[in-house]
C-alpha positions in Angstrom: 87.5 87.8 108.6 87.5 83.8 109.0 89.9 82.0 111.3 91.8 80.1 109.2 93.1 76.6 110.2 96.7 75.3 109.5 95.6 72.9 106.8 94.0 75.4 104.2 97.7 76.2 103.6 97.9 73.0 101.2 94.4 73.0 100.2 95.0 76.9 98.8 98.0 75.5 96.5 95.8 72.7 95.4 93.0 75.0 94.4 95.8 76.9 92.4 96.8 73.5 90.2 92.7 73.4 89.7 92.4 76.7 88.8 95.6 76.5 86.1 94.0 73.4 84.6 90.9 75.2 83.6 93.3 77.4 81.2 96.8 76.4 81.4 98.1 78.0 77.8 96.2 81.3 78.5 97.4 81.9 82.0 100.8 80.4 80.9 101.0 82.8 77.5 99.9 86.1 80.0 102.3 85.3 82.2 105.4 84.6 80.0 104.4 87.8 77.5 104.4 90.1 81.1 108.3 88.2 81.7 109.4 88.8 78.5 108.6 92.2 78.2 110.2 93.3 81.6 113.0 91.5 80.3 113.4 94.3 77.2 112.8 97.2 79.2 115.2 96.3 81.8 117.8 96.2 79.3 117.6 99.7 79.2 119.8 101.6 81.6 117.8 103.4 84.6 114.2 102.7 83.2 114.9 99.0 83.2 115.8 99.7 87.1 112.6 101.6 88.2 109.8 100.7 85.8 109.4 97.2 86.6 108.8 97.7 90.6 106.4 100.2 89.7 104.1 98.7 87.5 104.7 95.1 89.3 101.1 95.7 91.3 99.2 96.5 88.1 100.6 93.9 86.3 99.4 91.5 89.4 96.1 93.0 89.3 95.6 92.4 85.5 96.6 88.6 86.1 94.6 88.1 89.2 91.7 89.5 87.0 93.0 86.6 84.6 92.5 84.1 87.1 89.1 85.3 87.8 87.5 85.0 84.9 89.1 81.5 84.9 87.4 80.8 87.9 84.4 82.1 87.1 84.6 80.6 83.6 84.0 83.7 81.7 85.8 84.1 78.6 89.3 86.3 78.7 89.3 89.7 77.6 91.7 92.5 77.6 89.4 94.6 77.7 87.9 93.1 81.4 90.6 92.4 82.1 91.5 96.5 82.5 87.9 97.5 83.7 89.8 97.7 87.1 91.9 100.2 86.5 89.9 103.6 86.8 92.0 106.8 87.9 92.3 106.2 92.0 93.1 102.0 91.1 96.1 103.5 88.6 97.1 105.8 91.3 97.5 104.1 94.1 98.9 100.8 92.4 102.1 103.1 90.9 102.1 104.7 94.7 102.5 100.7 95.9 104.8 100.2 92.9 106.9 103.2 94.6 107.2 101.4 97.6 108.0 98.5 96.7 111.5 100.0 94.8 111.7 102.0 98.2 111.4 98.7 100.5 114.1 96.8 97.5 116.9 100.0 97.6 116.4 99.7 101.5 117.1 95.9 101.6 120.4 96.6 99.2 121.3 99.6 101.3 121.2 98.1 104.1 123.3 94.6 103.2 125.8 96.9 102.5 126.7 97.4 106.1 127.6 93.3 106.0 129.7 93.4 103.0 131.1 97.4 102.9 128.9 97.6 99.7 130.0 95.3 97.6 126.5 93.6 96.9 124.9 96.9 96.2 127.7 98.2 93.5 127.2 95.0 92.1 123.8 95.2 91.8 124.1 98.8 89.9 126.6 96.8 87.5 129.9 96.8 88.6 132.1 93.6 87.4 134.1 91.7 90.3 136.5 89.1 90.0 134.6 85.6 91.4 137.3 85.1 93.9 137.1 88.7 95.5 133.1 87.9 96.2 134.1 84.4 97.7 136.3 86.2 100.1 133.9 89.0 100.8 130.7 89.0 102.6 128.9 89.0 99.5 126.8 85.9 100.2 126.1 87.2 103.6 124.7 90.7 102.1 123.0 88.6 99.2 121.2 86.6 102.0 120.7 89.8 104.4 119.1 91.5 101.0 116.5 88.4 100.4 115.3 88.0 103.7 114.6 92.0 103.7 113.3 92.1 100.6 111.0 88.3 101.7 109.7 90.4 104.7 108.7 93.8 102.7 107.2 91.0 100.9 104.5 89.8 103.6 104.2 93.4 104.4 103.2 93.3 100.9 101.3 90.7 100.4 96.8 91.1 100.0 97.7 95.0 99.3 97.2 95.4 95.1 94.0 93.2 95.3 92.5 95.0 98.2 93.2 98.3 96.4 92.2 97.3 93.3 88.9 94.7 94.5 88.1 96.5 97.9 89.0 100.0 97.0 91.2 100.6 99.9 93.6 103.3 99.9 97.6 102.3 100.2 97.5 102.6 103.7 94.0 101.1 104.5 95.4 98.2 102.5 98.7 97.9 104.8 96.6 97.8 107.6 94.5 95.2 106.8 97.3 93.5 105.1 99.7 93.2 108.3 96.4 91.8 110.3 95.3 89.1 108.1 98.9 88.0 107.5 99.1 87.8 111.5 95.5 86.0 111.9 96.2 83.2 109.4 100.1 82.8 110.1 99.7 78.8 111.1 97.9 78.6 107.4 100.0 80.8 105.8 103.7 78.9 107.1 102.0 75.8 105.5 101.3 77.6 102.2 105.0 79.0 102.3 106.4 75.4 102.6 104.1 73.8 100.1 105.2 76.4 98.0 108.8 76.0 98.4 108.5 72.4 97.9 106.5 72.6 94.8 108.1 75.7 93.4 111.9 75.3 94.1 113.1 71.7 95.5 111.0 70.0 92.7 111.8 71.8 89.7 115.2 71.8 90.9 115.1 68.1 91.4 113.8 67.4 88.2 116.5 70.3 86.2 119.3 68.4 87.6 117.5 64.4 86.0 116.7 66.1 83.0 120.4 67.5 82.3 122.0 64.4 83.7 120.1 62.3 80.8 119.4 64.6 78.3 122.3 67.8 78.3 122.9 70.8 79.8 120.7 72.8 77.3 117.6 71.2 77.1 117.7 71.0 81.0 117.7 74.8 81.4 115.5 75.3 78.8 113.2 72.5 80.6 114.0 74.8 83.9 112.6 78.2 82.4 109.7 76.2 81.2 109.2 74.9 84.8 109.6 78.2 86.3 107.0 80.3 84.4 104.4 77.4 85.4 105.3 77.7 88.6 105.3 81.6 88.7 101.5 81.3 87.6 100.5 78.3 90.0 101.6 80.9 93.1 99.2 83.5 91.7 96.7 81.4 91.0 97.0 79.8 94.8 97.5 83.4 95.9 93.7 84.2 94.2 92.4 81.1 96.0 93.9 82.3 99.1 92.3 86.0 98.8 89.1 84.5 97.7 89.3 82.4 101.3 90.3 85.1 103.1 88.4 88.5 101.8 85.7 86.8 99.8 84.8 86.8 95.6 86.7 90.2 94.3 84.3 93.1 93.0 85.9 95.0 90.9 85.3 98.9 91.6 84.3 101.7 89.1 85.2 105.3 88.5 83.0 107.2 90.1 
């Protein structure tokens, strides 16, 4: 594994705007179809609540495969694009999907000790009154939750591509995970901040111009728009950081 200096941080999100430039509308159109159709099934009570964590790593998988043929500037198929996913893949990205709806239950469950569980009956639908949360600790929970949730994140972070590219099992893939985020930290802080910079404070910036000259409406349409971009610049800066990190992804095979 290569020792990674600080600066690759910001050289790993400007590979990403490179690599979205090669096919903006495809990666964009992927992306946004994925969103949308999370959005439907988590309309649907229970379902809408488990499904999505679960097949989150496949679906990261699938894109990352997206942004490979990008880079490698082979034409985009479906069918490629699900070569990865033989029997063990499938298997071990739901048992990651599982974890990740156990690591987000555990973040809620455990905010609830800052706000006596107000955050986490919200979050399975109950209706307060606005001024009951502002005189709860329901921003404190909210803020316990997403720093929980952030860190379960990191712990998180290489594991579907090294199962799906390195045939790793779950664990193998934790492992290796928790060690490279620890090797490449001083990188890895600069990739978070150039991140937040270009994926929150700008868009932000430019939502609040955009509705101050032309409306409240077109600004959060312009803001969705903004987002979905953004969403695919990370995982196309996260593919140029595995690519730095573990080398050019080989897909495995069902034996």
């Amino acid at each position: 594994m290569k020792t990674i200096d600080a600066r690759m941080g910001l050289t790993w999100i400007q590979e990403g705007f490179t690599l979205f430039r090669k096919r903006p509308f495809l990666l964009t159109n992927l992306f946004i179809a994925y969103f949308l159709a999370m959005m439907i099934v988590g309309s649907f009570p229970l379902i809408g609540a488990i499904l999505p964590p679960l097949i989150a790593p496949s679906f990261s998988v699938f894109f990352l495969q997206a942004i490979n043929d990008v880079s490698e500037e082979r034409p985009f198929s479906f069918s490629h694009g699900f070569a990865v996913f033989n029997k063990s893949v499938i298997r071990r990205l739901f048992a990651l999907g599982g974890l990740y709806f156990l690591a987000a239950g555990i973040a809620v469950y455990l905010s609830s000790f800052v706000d006596g569980g107000i955050f986490m009956r919200a979050m399975g639908g109950e209706q307060f009154e606005v001024q009951f949360l502002l005189e709860s600790n329901f921003r404190e929970a909210f803020m316990v939750a997403v720093i929980l949730n952030f860190v379960a994140l990191l712990l998180f972070w290489f594991v579907a591509p090294l199962i799906a590219w390195k045939n790793m099992p779950v664990g193998q893939s934790l492992f290796y995970n928790f060690f490279t985020i620890l090797r490449t930290w001083k990188a890895f802080i600069v990739y978070l901040l150039g991140l937040m910079l270009v994926g929150f404070f700008l868009p932000m910036l430019l939502n609040m111009l955009i509705m101050i000259a032309l409306g409240r409406n077109i600004g959060l349409f312009f803001l969705f728009s903004l987002l979905m971009v953004v969403a695919v610049l990370v995982y196309c800066s996260f593919y140029s950081m595995y690519i730095y990190v573990f080398g050019k992804p080989t897909p495995v095979t069902e034996a």
